[in-house]
N, C-alpha and C positions, 0 to 999 in steps of 0.2 A: 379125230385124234387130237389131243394134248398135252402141250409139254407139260414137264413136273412143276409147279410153281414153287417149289423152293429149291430150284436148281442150282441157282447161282449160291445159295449159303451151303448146301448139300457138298459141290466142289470145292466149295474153301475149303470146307472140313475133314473132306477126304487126303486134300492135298500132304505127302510126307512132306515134314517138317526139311530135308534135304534136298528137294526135287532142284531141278538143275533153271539158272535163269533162263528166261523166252528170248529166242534171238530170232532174225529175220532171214531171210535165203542170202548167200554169200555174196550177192549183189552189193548190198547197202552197207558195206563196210569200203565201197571204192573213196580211198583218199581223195580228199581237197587239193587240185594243182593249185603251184604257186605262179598269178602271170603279173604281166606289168601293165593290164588293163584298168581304165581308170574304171572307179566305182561307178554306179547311177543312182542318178539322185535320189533319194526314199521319199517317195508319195507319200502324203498325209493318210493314214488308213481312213476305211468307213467305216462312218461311226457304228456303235455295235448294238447286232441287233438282239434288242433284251424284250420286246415286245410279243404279245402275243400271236404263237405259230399259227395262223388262220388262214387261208390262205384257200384261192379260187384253184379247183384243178380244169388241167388244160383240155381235159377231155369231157367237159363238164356239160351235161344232157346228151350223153352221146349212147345211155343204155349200158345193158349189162356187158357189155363187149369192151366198153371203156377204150375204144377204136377208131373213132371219127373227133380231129379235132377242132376243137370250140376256137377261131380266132380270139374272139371279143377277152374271153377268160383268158389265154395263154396269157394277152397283151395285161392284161391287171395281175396277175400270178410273176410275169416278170419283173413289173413295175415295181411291186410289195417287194421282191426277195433281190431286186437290182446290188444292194451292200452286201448280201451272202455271199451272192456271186460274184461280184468284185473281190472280194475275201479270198476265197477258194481259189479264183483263176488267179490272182496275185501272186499268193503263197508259194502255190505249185511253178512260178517264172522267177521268181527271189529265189525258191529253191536250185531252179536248174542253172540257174545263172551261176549261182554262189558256187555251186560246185563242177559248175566249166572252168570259170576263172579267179576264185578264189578270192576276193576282194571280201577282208573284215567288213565291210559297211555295210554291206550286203545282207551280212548273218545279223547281222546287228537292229537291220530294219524289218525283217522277219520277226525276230523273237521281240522286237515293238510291236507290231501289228497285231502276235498272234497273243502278245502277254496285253496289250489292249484289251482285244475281247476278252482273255480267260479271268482279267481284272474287274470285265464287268458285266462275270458269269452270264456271258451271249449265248441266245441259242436255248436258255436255260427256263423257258415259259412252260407251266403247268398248263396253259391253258394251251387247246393245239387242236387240230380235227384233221384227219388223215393224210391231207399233202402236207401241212404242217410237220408231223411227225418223220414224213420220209423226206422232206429239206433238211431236218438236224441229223438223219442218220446218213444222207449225202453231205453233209458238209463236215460232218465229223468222219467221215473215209479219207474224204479229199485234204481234209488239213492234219491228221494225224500221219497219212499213211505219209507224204509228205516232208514232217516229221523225224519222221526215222531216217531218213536218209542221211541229215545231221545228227541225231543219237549215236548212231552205230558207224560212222566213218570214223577207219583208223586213221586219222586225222584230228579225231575228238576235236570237233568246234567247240563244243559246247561246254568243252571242261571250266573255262574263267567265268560261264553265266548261268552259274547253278540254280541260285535264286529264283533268277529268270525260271531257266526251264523247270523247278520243280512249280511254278504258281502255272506254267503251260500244262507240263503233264498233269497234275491236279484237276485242272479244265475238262482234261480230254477223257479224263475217268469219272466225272460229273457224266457228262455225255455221255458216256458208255453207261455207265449205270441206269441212266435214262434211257435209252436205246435199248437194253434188255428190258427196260419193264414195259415199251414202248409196244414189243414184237412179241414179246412169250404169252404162251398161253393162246395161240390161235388155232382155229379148228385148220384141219389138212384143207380144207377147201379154201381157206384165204389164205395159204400159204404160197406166196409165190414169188417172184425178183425182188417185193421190196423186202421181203425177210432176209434172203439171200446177201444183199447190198447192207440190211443192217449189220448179218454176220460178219461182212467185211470190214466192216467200220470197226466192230467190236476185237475185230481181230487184231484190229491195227492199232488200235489204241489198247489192245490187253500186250502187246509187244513191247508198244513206247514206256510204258507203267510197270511191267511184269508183274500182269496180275494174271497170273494160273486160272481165276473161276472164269473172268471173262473168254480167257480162251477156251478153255471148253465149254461155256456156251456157246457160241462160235461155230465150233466144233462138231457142237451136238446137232445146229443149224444146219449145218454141212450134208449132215448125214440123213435128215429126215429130206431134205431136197433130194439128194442121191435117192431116197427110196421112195421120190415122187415119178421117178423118170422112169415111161416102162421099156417093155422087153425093146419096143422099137426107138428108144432115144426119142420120146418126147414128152413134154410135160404137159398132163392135162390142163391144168390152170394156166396158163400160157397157148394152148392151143383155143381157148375161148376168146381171145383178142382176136380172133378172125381174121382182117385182112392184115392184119399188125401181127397173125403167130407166130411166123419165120423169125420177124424183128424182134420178137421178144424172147422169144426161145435164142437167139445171140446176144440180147439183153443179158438176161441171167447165167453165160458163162465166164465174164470177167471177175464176178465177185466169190465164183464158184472157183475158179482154177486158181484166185488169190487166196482164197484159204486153203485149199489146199495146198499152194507150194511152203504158204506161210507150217502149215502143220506138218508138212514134210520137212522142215528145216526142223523142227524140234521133237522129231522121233516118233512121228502120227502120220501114219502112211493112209490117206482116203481113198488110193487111186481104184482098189478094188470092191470100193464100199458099192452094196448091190451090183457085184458081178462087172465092176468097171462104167457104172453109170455115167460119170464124169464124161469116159471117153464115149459110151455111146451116145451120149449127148451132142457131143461135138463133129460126133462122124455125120451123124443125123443134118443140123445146122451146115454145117459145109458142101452136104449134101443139097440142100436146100436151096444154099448159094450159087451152087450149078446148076440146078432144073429145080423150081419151084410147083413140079404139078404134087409131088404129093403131101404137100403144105394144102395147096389148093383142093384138093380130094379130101382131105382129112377135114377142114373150115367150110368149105364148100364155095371159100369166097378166091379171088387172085391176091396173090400176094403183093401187099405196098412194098417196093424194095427202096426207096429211097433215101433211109435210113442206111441202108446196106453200101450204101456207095460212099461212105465218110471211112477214112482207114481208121480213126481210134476209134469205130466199134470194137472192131477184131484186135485192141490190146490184149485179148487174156490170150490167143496164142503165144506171146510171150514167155507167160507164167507156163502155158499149157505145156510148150514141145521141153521143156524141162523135169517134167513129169511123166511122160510116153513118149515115146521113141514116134516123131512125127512120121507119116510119108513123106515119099520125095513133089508129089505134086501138094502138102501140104504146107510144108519149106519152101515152095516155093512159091505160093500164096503169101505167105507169111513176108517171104521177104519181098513178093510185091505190095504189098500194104504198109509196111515197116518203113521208117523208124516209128514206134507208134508212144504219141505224149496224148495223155488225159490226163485230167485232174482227178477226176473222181478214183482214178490208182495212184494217186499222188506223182503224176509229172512225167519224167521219161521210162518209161518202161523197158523199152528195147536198150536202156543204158545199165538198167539195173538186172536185166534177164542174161542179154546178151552183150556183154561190157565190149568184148573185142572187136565188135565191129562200132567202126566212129555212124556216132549220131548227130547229126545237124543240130545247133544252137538254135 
């Protein structure tokens, strides 16, 4: 199976000349408190990476299962993308900070860092081989989605640094553009979490921009996952990571349950795309997380759960229980793993899903 290659021009064109602006879920419009906390200094950013995406993956001669990992590679795959990551993890702490406690210097040193990079279109190498590709479509989740949380606060930061942010938003729709051409066009058998995670990215940056085609590419993303997932809530391409299926089948629900709340905020309901795939997805994986034998039965291998013991795996229950009606032992899950901050959802989640209950700085 393949997607349309001129999807992306197809939805522009489709688009009514009146369609309504892309807004985010009703989280990300929480004002800026005002407190009398002093700013923090602003770190010199790093420098930006404009060099070629190439880059060792960390599961590198481990076979078609891409399961067992390579120490020696992780350690040079980290070493090379050390200034992404510094980037990303930054952003998303300048963020949460700025809008705990409100300090101009704060917004101020953000929209340097991120208008640094977008100045000197980072990120932005034709040249790339396969981790390559899915570092720019996680670092464009992580810094766009991010983002928005100053876009859309009714607080408007960003109204005095228009400049600023139109050479940012500009950036982050380079990226996205590159990020669709990155992911389309793949057969259903290499479709798996990092399409998924691209959709997110594309989402979050067709939000920050309001670009309508990016979002329903996105969208369209959404939907061909949803009709990977069968009758029993699991993904074949994900159940071939063997001892890693469990962890990867919870891998690919964060990016899943963030476009969909994102396309439920603007009038695109996915919850029952394939019969409620999303949810049986998730019933499956949680399931998993309580008895792992029929993860094991299905791979034929035991399940690594060590991945499973970090609570921001389980950020997309956030996005999730705002989309179906959780159980009560699911809520409660939830809230034993919560408050949940990742970067790769751009920061606090649990502040932006579930605002009423205070989250730890």
């Amino acid at each position: 199976m393949k997607l349309a290659p001129c999807l992306l021009a197809a939805a522009l064109l489709a688009q009514p000349a009146f369609a309504a602006s892309l807004v985010p879920p009703a989280g990300y419009y929480a004002a800026v408190p005002v407190t009398g906390k002093p700013a923090q200094t602003c770190k010199t950013p790093p420098h930006p990476y404009t060099a070629k995406l190439e880059f060792r993956s960390k599961y590198e001669g481990s076979g078609k299962a891409r399961a067992t990992l390579n120490r020696e590679s992780e350690r040079a795959f980290r070493e090379k993308t050390a200034a992404i990551t510094e980037m990303e993890r930054e952003i998303n702490q300048q963020v949460m900070h700025y809008m705990r406690d409100g300090q101009r210097e704060q917004l101020e040193c953000t929209l340097q860092w991120l208008g640094n990079w977008a100045q000197a279109n980072a990120l932005l190498s034709s040249e790339y081989n396969h981790t390559g590709k899915s570092v720019r479509k996680w670092a464009l989740g992580s810094l766009s989605s991010a983002y928005l949380r100053l876009k859309f606060s009714a607080s408007q930061p960003l109204a005095p640094y228009r400049q600023q942010s139109q050479l940012i938003e500009s950036w982050f729709v380079k990226l996205a553009e590159q990020t669709v051409h990155d992911w389309s066009d793949l057969p259903l058998k290499k479709i798996n979490n990092h399409s998924y995670w691209a959709a997110w990215s594309v989402m979050a940056s067709a939000i920050a921009s309001d670009r309508r085609d990016l979002f329903d590419w996105a969208v369209a993303q959404f939907r061909v996952a949803a009709n990977q997932v069968d009758d029993d809530g699991y993904l074949p391409n994900e159940l071939k990571r063997s001892q890693r299926a469990l962890a990867y089948h919870n891998y690919a629900l964060p990016p899943l349950a963030m476009v969909a709340a994102f396309a439920q905020a603007n009038g695109v309901d996915l919850r029952e795309e394939n019969h409620g795939a999303l949810q049986r997805l998730a019933e499956r994986v949680l399931d998993g997380v309580d008895d792992q034998q029929a993860f094991t039965r299905k791979t034929g291998e035991k399940q690594d759960m060590e991945d499973l013991k970090k609570r921001a795996k389980f950020a997309w229950l956030a996005p999730y229980c705002t989309l179906y009606s959780c159980s009560t032992d699911t809520e409660q899950f939830k809230q034993q793993m919560a408050p949940f901050k990742t970067f790769r959802l751009g920061g606090d989640v649990s502040q932006v899903f579930d605002p009423q209950k205070p989250s730890d700085g």
